[in-house]
C-alpha positions in Angstrom: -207.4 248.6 -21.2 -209.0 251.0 -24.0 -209.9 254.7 -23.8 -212.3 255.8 -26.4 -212.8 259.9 -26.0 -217.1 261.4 -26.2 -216.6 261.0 -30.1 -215.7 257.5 -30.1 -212.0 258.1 -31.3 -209.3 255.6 -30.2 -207.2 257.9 -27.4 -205.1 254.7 -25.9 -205.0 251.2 -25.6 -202.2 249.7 -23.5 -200.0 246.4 -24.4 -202.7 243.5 -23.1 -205.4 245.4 -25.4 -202.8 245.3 -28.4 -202.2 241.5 -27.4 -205.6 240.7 -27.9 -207.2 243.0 -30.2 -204.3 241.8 -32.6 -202.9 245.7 -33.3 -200.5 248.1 -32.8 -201.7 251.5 -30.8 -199.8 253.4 -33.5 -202.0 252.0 -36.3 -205.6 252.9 -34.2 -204.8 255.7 -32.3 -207.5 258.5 -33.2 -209.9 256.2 -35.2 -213.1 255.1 -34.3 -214.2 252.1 -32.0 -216.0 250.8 -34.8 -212.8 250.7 -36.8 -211.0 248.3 -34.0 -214.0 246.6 -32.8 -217.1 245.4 -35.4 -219.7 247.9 -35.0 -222.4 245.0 -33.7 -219.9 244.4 -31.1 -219.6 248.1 -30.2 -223.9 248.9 -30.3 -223.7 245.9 -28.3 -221.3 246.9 -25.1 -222.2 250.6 -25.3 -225.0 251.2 -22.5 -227.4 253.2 -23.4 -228.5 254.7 -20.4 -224.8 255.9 -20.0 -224.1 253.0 -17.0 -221.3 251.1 -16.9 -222.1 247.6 -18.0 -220.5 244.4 -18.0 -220.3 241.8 -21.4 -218.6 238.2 -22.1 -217.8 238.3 -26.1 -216.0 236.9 -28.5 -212.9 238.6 -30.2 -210.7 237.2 -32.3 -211.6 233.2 -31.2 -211.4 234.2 -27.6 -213.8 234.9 -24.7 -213.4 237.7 -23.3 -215.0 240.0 -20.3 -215.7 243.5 -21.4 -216.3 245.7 -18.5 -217.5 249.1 -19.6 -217.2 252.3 -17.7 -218.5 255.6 -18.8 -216.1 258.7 -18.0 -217.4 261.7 -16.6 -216.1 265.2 -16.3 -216.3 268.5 -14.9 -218.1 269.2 -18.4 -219.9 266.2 -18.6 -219.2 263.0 -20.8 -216.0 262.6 -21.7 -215.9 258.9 -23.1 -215.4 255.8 -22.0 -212.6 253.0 -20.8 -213.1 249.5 -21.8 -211.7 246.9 -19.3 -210.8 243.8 -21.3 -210.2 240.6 -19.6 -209.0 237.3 -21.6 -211.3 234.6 -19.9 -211.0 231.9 -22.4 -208.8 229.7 -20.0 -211.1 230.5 -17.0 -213.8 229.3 -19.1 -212.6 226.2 -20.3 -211.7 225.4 -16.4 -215.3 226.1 -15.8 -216.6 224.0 -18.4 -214.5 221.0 -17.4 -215.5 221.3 -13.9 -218.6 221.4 -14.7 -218.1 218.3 -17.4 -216.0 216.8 -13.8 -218.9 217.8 -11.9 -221.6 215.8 -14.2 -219.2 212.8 -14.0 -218.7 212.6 -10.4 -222.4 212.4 -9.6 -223.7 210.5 -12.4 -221.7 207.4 -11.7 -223.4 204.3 -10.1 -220.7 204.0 -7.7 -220.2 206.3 -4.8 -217.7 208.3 -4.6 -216.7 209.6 -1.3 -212.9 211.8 -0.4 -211.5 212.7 2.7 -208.5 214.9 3.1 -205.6 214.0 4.9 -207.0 214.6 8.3 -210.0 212.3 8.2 -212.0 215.1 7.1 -215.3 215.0 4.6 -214.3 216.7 1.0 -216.4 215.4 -1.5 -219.8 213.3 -1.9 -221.3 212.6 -5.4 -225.2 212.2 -5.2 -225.6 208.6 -4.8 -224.3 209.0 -1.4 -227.4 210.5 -0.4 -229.0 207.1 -0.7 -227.1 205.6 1.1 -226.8 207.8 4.0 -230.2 209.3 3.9 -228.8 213.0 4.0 -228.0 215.9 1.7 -224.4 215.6 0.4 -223.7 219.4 1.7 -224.6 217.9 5.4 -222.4 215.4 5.5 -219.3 217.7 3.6 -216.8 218.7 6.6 -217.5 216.0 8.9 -214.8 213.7 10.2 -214.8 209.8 9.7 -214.9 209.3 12.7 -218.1 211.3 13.4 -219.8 209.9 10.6 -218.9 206.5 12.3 -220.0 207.2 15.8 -223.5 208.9 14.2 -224.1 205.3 12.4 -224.0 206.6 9.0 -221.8 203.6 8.1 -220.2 201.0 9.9 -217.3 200.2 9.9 -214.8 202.9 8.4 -212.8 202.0 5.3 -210.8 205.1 5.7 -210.0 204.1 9.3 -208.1 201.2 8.1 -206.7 203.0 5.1 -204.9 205.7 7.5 -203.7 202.5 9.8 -202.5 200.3 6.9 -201.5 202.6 4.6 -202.6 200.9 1.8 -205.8 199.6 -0.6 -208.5 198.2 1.8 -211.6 196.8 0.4 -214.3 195.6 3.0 -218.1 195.4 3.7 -219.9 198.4 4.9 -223.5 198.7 5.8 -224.7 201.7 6.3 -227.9 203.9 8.1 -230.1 203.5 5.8 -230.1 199.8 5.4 -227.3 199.5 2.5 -224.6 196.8 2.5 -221.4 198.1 0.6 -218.7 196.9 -1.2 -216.0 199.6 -0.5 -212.3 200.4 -1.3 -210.2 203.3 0.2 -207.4 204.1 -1.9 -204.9 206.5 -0.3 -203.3 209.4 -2.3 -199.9 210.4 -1.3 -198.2 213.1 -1.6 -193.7 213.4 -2.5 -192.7 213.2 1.6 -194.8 210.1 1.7 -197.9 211.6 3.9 -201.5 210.4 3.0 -203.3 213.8 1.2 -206.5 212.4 0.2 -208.2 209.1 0.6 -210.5 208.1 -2.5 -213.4 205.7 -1.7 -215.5 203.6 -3.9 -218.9 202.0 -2.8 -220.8 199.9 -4.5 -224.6 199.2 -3.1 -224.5 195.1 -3.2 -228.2 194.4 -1.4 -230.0 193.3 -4.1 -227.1 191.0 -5.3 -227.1 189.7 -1.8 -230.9 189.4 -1.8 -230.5 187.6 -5.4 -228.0 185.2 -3.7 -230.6 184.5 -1.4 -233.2 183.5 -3.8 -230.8 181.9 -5.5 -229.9 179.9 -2.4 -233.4 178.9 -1.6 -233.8 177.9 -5.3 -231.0 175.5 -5.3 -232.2 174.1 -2.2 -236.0 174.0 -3.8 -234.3 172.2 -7.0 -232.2 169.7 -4.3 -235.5 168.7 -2.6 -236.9 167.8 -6.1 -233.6 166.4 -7.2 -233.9 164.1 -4.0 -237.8 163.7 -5.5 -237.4 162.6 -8.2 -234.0 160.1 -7.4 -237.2 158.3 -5.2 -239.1 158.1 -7.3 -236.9 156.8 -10.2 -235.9 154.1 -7.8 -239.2 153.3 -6.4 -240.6 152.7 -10.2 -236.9 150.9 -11.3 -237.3 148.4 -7.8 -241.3 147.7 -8.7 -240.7 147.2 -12.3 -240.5 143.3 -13.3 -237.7 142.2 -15.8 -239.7 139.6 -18.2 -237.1 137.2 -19.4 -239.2 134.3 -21.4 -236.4 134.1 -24.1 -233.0 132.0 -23.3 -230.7 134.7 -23.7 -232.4 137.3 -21.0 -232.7 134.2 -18.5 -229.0 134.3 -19.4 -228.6 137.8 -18.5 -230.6 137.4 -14.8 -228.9 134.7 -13.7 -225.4 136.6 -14.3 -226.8 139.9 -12.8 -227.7 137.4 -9.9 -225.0 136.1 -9.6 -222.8 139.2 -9.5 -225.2 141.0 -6.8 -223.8 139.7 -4.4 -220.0 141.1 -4.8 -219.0 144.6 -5.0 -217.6 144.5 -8.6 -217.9 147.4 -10.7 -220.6 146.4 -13.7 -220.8 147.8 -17.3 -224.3 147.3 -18.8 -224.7 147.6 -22.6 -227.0 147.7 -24.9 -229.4 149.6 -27.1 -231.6 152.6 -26.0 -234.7 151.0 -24.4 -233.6 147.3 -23.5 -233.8 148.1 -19.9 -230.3 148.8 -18.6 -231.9 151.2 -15.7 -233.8 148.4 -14.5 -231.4 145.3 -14.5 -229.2 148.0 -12.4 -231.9 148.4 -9.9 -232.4 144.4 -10.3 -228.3 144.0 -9.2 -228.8 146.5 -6.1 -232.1 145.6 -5.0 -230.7 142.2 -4.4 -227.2 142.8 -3.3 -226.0 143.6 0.5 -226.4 147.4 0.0 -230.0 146.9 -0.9 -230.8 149.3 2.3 -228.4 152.2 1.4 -229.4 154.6 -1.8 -229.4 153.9 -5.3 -228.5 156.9 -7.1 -229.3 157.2 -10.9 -226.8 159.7 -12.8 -227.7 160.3 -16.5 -224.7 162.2 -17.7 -225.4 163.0 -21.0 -228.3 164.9 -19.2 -226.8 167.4 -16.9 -225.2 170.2 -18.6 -221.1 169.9 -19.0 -220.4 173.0 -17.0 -222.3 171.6 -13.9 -221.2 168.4 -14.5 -218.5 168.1 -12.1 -220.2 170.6 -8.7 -223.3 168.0 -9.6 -221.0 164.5 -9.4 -218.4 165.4 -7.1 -220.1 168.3 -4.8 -218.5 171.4 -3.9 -217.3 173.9 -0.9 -218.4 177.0 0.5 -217.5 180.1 -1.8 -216.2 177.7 -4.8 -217.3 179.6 -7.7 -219.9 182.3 -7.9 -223.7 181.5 -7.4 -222.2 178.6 -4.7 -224.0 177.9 -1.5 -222.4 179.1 1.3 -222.4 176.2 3.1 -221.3 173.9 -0.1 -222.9 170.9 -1.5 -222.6 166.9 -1.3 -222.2 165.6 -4.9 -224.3 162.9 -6.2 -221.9 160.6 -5.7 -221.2 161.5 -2.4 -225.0 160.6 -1.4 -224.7 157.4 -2.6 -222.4 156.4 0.3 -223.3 153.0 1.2 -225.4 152.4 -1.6 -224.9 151.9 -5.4 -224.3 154.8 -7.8 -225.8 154.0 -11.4 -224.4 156.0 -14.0 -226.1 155.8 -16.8 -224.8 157.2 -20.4 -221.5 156.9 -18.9 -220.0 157.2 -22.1 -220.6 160.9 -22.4 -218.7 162.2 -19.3 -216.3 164.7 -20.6 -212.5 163.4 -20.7 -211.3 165.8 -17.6 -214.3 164.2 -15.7 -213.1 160.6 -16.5 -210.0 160.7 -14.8 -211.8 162.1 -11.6 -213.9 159.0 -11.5 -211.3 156.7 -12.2 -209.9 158.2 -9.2 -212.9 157.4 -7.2 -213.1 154.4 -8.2 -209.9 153.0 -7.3 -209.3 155.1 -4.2 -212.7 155.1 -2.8 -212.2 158.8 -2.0 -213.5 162.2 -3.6 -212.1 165.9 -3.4 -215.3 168.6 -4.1 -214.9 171.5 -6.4 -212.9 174.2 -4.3 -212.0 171.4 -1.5 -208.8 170.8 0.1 -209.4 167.3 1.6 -210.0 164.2 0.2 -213.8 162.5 1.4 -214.0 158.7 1.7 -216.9 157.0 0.0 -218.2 153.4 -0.1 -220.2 153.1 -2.9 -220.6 150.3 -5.9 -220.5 151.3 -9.3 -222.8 150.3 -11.8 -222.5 152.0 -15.4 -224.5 152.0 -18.3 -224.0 153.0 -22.1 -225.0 152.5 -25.4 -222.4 153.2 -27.8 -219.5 151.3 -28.8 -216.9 152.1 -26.0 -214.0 150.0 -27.3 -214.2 152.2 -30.1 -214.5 155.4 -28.7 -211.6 154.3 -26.7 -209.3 153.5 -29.9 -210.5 157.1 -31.4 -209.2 158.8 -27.6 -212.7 159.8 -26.8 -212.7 157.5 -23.6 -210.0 157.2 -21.3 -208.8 152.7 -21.4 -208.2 152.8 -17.8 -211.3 153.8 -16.9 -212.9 151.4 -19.3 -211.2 148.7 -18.0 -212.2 149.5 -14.2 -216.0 149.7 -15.3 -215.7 146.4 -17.5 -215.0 144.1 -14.9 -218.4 142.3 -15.1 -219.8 142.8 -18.8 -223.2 142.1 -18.6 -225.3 142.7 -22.5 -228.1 143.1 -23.1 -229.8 141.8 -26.4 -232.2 144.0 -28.2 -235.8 143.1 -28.4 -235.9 141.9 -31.8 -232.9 138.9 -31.1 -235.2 137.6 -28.0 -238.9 137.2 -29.9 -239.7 135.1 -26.9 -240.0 138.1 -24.7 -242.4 139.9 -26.5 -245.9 138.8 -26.5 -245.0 138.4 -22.6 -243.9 141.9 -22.1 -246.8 143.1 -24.3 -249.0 141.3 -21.9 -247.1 142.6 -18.6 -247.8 146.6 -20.0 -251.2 145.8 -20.7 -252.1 144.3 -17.4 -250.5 147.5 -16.0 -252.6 150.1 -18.2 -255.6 147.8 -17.4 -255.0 148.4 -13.4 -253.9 152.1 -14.1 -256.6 153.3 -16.4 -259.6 150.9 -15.0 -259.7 149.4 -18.0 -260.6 145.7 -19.7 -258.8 145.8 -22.7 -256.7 143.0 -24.5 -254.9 142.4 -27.4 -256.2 140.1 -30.7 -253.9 137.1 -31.6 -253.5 138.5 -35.1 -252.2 141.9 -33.9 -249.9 139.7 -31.0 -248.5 137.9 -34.4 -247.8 141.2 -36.3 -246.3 143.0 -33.3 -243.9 139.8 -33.2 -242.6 140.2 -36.1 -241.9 144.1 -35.6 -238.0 145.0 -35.5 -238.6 147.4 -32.2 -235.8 150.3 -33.1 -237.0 151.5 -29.4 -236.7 148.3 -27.7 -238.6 147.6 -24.5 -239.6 151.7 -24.5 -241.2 151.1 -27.5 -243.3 148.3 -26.8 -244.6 149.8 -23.7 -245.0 153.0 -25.5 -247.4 151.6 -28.3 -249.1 149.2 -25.6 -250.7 152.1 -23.9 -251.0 154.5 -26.9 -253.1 151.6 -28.1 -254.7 151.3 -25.1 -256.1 154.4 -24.1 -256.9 156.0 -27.9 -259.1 152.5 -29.0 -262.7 152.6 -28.3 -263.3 148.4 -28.2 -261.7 146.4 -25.7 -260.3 144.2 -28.2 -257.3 145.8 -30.0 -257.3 144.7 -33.6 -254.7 145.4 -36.4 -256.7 147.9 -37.6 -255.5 149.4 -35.2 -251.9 149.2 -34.9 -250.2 152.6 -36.5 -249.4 152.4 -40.0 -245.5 152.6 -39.8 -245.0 149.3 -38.0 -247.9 147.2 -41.0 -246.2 149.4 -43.6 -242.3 149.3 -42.2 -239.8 148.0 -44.5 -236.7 145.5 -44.4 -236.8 143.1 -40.9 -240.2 144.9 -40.0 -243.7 142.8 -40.3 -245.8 142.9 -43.7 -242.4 141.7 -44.9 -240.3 138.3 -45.4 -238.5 137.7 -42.1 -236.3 135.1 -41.4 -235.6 134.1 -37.7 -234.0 130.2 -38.5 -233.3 127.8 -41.0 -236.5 125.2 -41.7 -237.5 123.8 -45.0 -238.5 125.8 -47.7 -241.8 124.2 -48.3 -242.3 124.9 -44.6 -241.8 128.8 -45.3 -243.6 129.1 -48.7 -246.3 127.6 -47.3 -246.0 129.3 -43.5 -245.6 133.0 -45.5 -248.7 132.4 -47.8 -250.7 131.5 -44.7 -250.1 134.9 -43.4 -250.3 136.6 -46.5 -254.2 135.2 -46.9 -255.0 135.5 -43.2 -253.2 139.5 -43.4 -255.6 140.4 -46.6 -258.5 138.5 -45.1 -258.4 141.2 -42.0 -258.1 144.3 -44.3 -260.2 143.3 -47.6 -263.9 143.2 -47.3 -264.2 140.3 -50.1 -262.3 137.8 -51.8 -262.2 139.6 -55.3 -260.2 142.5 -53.5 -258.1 139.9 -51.6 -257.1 138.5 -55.4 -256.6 142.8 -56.7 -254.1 143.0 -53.4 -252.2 139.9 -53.9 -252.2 139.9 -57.5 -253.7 136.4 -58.2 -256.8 135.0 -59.3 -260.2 135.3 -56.6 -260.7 131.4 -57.2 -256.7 131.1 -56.1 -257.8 133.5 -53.3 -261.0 130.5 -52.8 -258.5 127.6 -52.7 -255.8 129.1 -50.1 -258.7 130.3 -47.9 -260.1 126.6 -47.6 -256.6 125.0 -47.5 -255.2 127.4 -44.3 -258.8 127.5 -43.0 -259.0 131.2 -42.8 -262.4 132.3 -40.8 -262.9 136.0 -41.0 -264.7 137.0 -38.3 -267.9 139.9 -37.4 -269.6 141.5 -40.5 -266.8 140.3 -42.6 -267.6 136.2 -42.6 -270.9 136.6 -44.7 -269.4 138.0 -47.6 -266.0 135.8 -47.6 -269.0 132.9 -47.3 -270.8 134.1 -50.1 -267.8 135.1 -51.8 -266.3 131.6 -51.6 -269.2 129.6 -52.3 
């Protein structure tokens, strides 16, 4: 406290004032206000009308509440006491309530107390939502009540009080809600519960996501399950042409072998068929009514790998159906499983198949039990397992289970024999799918022979209908054929390719032959036949008339004229 008489001396200050003006009453006893306080501070807390008033300012670094009262006498005026309150810790208690306060309701999570008796302390604003009320309506009310009035269902709190300990459980509440809450109890040093804290988190639209998540899977099963028939159905109708001596080799072993239950490793390059001499051994074997289930596994990602072979139970990982999956493998029951690209199962993987394999039994991701299965395996690769096995990159016991009938395919370019008949297979099929009338030239039959075929069987069926459906003419001439196979390089055609020892006048002779009847089809006279194989045009002359080259269409008059 601070007297200042009607001239604006100093008359007292007591010991508070001292403490927080900083001075001693000694030193400003008698001198003006203005000397103890600053003079703006002063014009600012005097009232002018003569009234007390009431300030917060700022002395010395603190906050402080100035309460000022005007004294007056018998005589009139006769000065004023200052009341001055230190507020700086009140302040700072407001300010981080009100920093609590801003906290409490701007968190996503409700956040709901009771006291010790069950009773309704404190709501932060997301509560609202969830009970469709004003937080102040539902501050006071008992658990219980809120319970009974449906605001949510079932109590948290209830069970905390009756356990005595963390509870977490699903609440739904009156407006439509579900909940994730947990009631942690706060006790006090005798032991009593003295607030319960509860955290609730709304969970509908995960649930709803779960949902549509649900259906989703089950929309991408029902394709899954599409597409498996499908692949079968065009597998079983598609004919394995074997004209050559080593694929009649490979039928009559996959024949053979159909008719047993031993496990079957097919290899071979990319495009030699694998998929369909698998359909080929269970087609004819004694499961040919059960499934045949096609696995690639190098196409299903790694992490889904295993819920996608092996299946899985309700609640096995999160996103899981609730009432689990059968694994591929497990819908093959009765049937054949193919896996194709077996080499690329992940290590951890491999030993669950081997396991299978030998025990005839599967355990699902999350499962408990073992399931029995009767299925026949068929796998498929082509890479080098023997030595990915010697690097550790495939397991040797597995290998050896899968490897009891090796069956091998030969690429397309060590079988010749096969390929003017499978040429003529794809273009019968492209003729009945496209309504077309379309055939291949002998010339263009002879260069596609000598074609290495990188893609194999693919390839060839590839090219038959790119040729097919982009030529105008229903002849298909090697003007047409795409210039990387009449350009290719090495064991590919426009080149030297040896395919068996004969003698060498045989071959000179049998490679000019081609060479004149190959710059016959592409030069439109002799003189530019000579210019493209480097020779004379009467050396051009003489080979024509020895191999009996006859161009044919617009061409013949000039190589006529040109010869005579």
């Amino acid at each position: 406290m601070l007297l200042v008489d009607a001239g604006g001396r100093v008359e007292f200050l007591n010991r508070a004032a001292e403490d927080l003006l900083g001075v001693e009453r000694s030193a400003v006893a008698g001198r003006q206000i203005g000397d103890v306080l600053p003079a703006a501070l002063v014009e600012q807390l005097w009232p002018q009308d003569g009234s007390p008033s009431g300030r917060k300012v700022e002395i010395n670094g603190r906050k402080v509440a100035v309460q000022v009262n005007p004294l007056v006498g018998e005589e009139g005026a006769g000065g004023t006491m200052l009341v001055l309150q230190d507020i700086s810790l009140c302040e700072s208690l407001r300010e981080a309530k009100e920093e609590l306060e801003a906290i409490f309701n701007s968190s996503y999570d409700e956040i709901y107390v009771v006291d010790g008796e069950g009773y309704t302390r404190r709501v932060n604003k997301i509560g609202e939502s969830y009970y469709g009320v004003e937080v102040e309506k539902i501050i006071g009310k008992h658990y219980s009540e809120m319970e009974e009035e449906g605001y949510f269902n079932p109590s948290v709190s209830r069970r905390v009080f009756e356990e005595r300990r963390r509870v977490t459980m699903v609440q739904h509440t009156k407006t439509g809600k579900t909940l994730i809450v947990t009631g942690n109890p706060v006790f006090d040093d005798s032991g009593r519960i003295t607030r319960i804290v509860v955290n609730s988190r709304d969970v509908s639209e995960l649930i709803n996501l779960k949902q549509r998540l649900e259906d989703t899977e089950q929309l991408v099963d029902n394709y899954r399950r599409l597409v498996m028939y499908l692949r079968q159905e065009k597998l079983e109708n598609t004919e394995i042409i074997a004209a050559s001596p080593q694929m009649k080799q490979v039928l009559d072993l996959v024949d053979r072998v159909a008719q047993v239950d031993s496990t079957i490793l097919i290899t071979g390059e990319s495009g030699v068929g694998k998929g369909v001499v698998a359909s080929r051994i269970h087609r004819l074997s004694k499961r040919h009514k059960g499934p045949f289930i096609t696995i690639n596994c190098g196409a299903i990602p790694e992490n889904l790998l295993e819920s996608e072979l092996f299946g899985y139970e309700p609640g096995a990982f999160t996103g899981a159906r609730r009432e689990g999956k059968k694994g591929l493998i497990e819908m093959g029951d009765g049937g054949t499983v193919f896996l194709d690209e077996v080499a690329d199962l992940p290590l951890n993987l491999q030993v669950k198949l081997l396991q299978v394999i030998q025990e005839k039994k599967l355990m699902r991701v999350g499962g408990s039990q073992q399931i029995a299965v009767n299925v026949r395996f068929i796998a498929a690769t082509n890479r080098d397992v023997q030595k990915m096995v010697r690097e550790g990159l495939f397991r040797e016991d597995l290998y050896y289970r899968l490897n009891v009938v090796p069956v091998t395919i030969p690429p397309l370019r060590y079988r010749k024999e096969d390929i003017v008949p499978l040429i003529e297979h794809f273009v019968n099929k492209f003729n009945l799918k496209y309504d077309m009338n379309k055939h291949f030239s002998p010339e263009v039959l002879d260069v596609l022979v000598k074609y290495h075929w990188p893609g194999n069987v693919r390839e060839v069926e590839n090219l038959v209908e790119r040729l097919m459906v982009t030529t105008d003419s229903n002849l298909i001439e090697t003007v047409h054929i795409p210039d990387y196979i009449i350009n290719s390089n090495g064991e590919l055609p426009g080149r030297v390719y040896v395919l068996g020892i004969c003698p060498l006048k045989q071959a000179v002779d049998e490679v000019e032959r081609q060479l004149i009847m190959l710059a016959s089809q592409r030069c439109k006279t002799t003189y530019e036949m000579a210019s493209a194989l480097q020779v004379n045009q009467s050396t051009i002359v003489r080979k024509i008339q020895k191999y009996r080259v006859h161009p044919t269409g617009s061409k013949q008059k000039k190589f006529m004229k040109n010869t005579k």
